[in-house]
Backbone atoms as SQL, in Angstrom:
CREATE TABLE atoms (id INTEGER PRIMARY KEY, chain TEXT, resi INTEGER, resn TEXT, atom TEXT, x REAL, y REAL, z REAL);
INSERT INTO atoms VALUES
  (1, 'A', 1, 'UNK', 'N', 33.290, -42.230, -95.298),
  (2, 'A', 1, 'UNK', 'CA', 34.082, -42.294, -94.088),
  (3, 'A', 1, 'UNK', 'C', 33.693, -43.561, -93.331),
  (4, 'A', 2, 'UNK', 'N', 34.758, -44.204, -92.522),
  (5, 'A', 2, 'UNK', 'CA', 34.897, -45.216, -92.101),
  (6, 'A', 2, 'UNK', 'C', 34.304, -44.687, -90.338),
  (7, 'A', 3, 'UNK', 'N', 33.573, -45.854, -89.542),
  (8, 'A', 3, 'UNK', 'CA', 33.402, -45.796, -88.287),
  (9, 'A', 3, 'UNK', 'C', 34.715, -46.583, -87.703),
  (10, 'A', 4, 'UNK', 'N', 34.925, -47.323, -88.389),
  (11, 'A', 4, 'UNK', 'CA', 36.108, -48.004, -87.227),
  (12, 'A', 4, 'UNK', 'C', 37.421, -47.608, -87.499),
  (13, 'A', 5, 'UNK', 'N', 38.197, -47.678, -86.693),
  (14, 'A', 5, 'UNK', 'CA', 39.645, -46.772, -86.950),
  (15, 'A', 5, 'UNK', 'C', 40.725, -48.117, -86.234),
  (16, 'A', 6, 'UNK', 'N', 41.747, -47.433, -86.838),
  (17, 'A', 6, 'UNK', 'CA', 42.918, -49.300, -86.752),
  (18, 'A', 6, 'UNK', 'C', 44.082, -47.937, -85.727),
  (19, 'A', 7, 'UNK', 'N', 44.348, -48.584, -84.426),
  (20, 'A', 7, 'UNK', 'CA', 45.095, -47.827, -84.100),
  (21, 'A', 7, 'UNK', 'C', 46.411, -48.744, -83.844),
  (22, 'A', 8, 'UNK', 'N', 47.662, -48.634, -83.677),
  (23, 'A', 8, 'UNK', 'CA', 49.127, -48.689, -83.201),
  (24, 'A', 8, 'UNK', 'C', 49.002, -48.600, -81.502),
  (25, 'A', 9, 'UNK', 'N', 49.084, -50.009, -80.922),
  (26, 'A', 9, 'UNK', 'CA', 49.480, -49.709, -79.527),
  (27, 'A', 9, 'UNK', 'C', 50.440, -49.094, -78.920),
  (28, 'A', 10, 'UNK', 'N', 50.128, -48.199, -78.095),
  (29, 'A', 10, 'UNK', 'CA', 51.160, -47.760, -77.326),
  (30, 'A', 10, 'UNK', 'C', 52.575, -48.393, -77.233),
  (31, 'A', 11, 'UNK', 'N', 52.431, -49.507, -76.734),
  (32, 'A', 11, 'UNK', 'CA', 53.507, -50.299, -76.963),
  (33, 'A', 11, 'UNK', 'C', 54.038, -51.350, -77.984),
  (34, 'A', 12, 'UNK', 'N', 52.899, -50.858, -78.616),
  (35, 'A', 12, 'UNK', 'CA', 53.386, -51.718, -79.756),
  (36, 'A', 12, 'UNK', 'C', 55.018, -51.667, -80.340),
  (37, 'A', 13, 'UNK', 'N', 55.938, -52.127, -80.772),
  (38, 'A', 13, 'UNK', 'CA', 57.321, -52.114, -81.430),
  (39, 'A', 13, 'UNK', 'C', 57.115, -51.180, -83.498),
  (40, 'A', 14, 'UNK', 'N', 57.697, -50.315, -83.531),
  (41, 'A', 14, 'UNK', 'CA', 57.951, -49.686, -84.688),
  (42, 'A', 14, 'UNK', 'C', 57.832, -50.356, -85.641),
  (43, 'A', 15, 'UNK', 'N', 58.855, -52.076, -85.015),
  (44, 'A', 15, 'UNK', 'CA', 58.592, -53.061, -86.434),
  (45, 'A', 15, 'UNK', 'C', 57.199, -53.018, -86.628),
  (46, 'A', 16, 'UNK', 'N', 56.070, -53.544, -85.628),
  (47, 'A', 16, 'UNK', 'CA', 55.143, -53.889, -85.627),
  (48, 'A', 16, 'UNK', 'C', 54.108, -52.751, -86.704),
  (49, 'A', 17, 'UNK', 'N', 54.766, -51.784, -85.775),
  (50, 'A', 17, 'UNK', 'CA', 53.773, -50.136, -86.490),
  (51, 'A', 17, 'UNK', 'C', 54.161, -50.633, -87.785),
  (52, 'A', 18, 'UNK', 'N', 55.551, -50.628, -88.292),
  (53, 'A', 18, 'UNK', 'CA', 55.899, -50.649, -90.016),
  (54, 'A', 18, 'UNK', 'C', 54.849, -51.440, -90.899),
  (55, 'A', 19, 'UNK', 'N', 54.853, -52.733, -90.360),
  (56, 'A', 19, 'UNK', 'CA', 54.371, -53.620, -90.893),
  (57, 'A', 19, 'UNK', 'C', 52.532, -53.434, -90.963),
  (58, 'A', 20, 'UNK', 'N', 52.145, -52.604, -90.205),
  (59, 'A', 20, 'UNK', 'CA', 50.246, -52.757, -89.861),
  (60, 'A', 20, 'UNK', 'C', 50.565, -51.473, -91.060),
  (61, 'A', 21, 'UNK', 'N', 51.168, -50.532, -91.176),
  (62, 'A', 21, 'UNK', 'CA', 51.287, -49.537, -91.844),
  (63, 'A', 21, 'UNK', 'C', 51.339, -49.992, -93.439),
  (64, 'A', 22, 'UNK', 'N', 52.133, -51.087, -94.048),
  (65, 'A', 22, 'UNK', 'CA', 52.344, -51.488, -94.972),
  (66, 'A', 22, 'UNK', 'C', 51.006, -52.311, -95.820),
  (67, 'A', 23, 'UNK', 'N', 50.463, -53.339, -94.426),
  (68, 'A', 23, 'UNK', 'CA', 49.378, -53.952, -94.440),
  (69, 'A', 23, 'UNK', 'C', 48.206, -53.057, -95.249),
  (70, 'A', 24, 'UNK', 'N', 48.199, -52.099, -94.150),
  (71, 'A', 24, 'UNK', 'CA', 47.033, -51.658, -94.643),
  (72, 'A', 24, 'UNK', 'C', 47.254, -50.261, -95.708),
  (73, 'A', 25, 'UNK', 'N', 48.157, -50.201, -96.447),
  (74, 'A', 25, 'UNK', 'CA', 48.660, -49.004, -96.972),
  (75, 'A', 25, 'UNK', 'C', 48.593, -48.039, -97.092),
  (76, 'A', 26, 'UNK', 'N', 48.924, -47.671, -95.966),
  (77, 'A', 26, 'UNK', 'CA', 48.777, -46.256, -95.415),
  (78, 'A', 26, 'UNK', 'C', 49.877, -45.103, -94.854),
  (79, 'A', 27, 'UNK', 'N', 50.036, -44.184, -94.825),
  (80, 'A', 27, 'UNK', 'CA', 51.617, -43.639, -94.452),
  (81, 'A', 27, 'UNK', 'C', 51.542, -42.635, -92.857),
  (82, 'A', 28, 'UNK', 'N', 50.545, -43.712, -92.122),
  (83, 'A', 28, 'UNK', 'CA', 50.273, -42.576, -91.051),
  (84, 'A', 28, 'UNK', 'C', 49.162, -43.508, -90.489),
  (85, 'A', 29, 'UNK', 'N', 48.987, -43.426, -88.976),
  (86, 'A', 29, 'UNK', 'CA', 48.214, -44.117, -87.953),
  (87, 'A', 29, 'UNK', 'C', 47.833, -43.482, -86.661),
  (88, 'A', 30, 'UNK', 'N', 46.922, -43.210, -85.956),
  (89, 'A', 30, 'UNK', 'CA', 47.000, -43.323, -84.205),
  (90, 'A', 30, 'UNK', 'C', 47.563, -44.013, -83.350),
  (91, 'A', 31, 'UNK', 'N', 47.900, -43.570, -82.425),
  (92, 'A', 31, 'UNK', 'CA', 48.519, -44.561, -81.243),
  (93, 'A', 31, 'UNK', 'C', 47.571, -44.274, -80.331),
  (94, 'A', 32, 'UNK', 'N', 47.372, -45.377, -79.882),
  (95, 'A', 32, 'UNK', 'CA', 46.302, -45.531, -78.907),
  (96, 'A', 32, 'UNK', 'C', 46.797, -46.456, -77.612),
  (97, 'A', 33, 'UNK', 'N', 46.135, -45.393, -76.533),
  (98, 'A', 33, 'UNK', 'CA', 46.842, -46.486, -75.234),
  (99, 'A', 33, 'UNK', 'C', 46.070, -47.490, -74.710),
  (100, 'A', 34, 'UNK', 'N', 45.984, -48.496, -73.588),
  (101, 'A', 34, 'UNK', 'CA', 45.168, -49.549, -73.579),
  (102, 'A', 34, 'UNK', 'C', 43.928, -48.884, -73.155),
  (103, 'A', 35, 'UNK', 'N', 43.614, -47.661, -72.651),
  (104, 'A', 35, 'UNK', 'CA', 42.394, -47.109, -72.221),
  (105, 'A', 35, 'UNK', 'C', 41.846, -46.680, -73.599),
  (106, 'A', 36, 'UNK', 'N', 42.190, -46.934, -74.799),
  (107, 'A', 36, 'UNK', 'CA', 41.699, -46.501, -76.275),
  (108, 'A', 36, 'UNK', 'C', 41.445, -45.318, -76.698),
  (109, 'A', 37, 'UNK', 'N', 41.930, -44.631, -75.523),
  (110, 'A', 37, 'UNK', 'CA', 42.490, -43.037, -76.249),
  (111, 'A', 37, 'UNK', 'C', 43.348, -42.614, -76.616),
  (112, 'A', 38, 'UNK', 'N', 43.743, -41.423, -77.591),
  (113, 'A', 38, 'UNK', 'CA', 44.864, -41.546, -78.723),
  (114, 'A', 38, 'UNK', 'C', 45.618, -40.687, -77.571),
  (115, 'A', 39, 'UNK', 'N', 46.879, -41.511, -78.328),
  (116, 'A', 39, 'UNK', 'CA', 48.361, -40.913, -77.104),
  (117, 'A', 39, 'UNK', 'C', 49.216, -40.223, -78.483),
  (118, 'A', 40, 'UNK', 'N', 49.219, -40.622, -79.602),
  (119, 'A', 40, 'UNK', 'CA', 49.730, -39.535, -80.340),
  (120, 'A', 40, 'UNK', 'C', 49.372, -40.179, -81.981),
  (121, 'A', 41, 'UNK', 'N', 50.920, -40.051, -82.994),
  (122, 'A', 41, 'UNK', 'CA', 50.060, -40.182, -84.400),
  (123, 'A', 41, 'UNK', 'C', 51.961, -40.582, -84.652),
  (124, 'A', 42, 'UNK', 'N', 52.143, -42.078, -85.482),
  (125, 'A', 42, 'UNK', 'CA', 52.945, -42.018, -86.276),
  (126, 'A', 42, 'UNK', 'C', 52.980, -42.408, -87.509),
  (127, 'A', 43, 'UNK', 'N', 54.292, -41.915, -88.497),
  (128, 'A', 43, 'UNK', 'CA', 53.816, -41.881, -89.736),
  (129, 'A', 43, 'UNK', 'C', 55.438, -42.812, -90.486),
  (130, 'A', 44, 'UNK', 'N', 55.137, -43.220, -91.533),
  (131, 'A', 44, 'UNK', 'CA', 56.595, -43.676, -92.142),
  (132, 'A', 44, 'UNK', 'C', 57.340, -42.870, -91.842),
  (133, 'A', 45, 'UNK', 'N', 57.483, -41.654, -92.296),
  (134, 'A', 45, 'UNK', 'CA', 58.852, -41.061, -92.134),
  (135, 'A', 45, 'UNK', 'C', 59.270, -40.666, -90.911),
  (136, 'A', 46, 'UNK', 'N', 58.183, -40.843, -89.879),
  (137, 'A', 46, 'UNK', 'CA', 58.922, -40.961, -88.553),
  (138, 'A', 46, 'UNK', 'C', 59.821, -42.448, -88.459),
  (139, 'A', 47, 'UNK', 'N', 59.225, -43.056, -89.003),
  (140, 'A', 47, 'UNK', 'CA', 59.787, -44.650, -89.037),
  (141, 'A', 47, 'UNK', 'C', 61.171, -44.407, -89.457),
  (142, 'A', 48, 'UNK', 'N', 61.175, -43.524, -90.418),
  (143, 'A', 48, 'UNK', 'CA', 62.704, -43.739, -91.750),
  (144, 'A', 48, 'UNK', 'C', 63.873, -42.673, -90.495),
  (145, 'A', 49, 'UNK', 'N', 63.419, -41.760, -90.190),
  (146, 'A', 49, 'UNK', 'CA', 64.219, -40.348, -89.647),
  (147, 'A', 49, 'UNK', 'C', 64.407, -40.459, -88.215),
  (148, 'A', 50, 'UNK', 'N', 63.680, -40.601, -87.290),
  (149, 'A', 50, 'UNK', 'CA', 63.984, -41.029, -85.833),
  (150, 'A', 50, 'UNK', 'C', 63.987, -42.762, -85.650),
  (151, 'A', 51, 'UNK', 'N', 63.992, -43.882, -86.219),
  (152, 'A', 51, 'UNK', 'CA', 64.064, -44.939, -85.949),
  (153, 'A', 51, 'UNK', 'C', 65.472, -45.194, -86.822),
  (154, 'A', 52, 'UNK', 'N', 65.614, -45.558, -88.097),
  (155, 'A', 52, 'UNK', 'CA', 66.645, -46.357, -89.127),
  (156, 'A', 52, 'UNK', 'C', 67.743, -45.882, -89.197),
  (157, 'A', 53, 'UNK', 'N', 67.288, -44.102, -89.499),
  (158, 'A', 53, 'UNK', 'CA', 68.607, -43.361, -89.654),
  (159, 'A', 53, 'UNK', 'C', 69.507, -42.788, -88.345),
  (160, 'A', 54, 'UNK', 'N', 68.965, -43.447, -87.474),
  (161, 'A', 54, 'UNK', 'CA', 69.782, -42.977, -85.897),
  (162, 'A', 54, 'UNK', 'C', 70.212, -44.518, -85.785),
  (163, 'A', 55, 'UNK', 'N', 70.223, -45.150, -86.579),
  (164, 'A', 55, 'UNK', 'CA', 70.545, -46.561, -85.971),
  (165, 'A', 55, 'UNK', 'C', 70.152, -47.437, -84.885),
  (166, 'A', 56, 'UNK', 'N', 68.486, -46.821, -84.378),
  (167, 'A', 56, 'UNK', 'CA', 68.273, -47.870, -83.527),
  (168, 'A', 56, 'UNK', 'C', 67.443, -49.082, -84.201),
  (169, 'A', 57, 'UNK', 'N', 66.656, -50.007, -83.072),
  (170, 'A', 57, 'UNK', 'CA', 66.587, -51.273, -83.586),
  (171, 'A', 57, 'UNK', 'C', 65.045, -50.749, -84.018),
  (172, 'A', 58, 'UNK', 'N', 64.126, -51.102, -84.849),
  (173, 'A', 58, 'UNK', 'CA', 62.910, -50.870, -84.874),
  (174, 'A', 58, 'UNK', 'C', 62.155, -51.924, -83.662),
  (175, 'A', 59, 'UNK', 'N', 62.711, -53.242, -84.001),
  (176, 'A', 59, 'UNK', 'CA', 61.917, -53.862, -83.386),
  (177, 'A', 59, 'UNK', 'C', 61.594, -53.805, -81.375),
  (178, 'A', 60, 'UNK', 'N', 62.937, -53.103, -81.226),
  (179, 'A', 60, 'UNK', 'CA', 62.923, -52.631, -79.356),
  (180, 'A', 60, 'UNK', 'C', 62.333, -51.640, -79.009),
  (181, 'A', 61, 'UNK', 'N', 62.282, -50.390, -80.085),
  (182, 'A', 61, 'UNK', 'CA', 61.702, -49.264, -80.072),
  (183, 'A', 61, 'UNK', 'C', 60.700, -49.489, -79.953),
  (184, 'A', 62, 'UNK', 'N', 59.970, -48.512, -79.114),
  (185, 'A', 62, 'UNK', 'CA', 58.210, -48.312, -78.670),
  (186, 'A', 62, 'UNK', 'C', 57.818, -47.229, -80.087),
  (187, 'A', 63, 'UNK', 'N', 56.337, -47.633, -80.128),
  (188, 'A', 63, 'UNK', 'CA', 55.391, -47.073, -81.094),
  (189, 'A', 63, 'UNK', 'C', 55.317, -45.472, -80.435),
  (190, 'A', 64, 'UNK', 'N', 55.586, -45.281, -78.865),
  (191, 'A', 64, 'UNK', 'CA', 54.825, -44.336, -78.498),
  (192, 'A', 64, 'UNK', 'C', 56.372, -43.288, -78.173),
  (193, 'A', 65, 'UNK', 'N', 57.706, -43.917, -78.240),
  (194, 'A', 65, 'UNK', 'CA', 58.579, -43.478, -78.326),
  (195, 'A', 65, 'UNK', 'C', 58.541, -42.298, -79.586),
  (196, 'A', 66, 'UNK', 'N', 57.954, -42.744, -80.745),
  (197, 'A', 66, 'UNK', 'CA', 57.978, -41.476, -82.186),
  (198, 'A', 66, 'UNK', 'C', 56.785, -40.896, -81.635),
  (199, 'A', 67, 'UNK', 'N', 55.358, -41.085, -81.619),
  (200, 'A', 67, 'UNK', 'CA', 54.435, -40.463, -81.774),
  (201, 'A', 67, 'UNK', 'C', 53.861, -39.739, -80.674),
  (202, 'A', 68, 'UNK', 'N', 54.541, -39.880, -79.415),
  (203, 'A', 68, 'UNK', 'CA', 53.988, -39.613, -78.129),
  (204, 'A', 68, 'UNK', 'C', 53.752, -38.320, -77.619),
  (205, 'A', 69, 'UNK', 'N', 54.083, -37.758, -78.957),
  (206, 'A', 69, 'UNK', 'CA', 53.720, -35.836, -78.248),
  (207, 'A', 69, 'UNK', 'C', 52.137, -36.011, -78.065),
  (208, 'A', 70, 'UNK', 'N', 52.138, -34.742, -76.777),
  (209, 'A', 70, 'UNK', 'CA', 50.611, -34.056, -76.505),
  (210, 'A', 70, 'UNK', 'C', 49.828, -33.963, -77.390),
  (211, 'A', 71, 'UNK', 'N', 48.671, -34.713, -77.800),
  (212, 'A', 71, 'UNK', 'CA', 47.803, -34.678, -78.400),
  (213, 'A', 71, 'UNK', 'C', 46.689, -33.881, -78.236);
């Protein structure tokens, strides 16, 4: 097990999430807000099902828009 953990900013853009997701190949991340506590968890297929297939833009969309449920 790893000590350091790669989180998805809050505001980071979906594109952005896609791409750190791809990077590091993985199908799932934390979102973390600037105080570095987790605000929720997104995963590709949140990417594919609430971002692509509703037709919005990835890149305007917020990271914390998919993952932002109560943690």
């Amino acid at each position: 097990m790893s000590d350091d953990c790669t989180c998805i900013g809050e505001n980071d853009s979906v594109l952005d999430a896609a791409k750190r997701l791809a990077e590091l190949d993985v199908g799932a991340m934390p979102i973390c807000g600037e105080d570095d506590r987790l605000k929720g968890m997104i995963t590709d297929r949140d990417i594919v099902i609430e971002v692509l297939a509703q037709g919005k833009d990835p890149a305007s969309t917020k990271a914390i828009e998919l993952g932002g449920e109560e943690v």
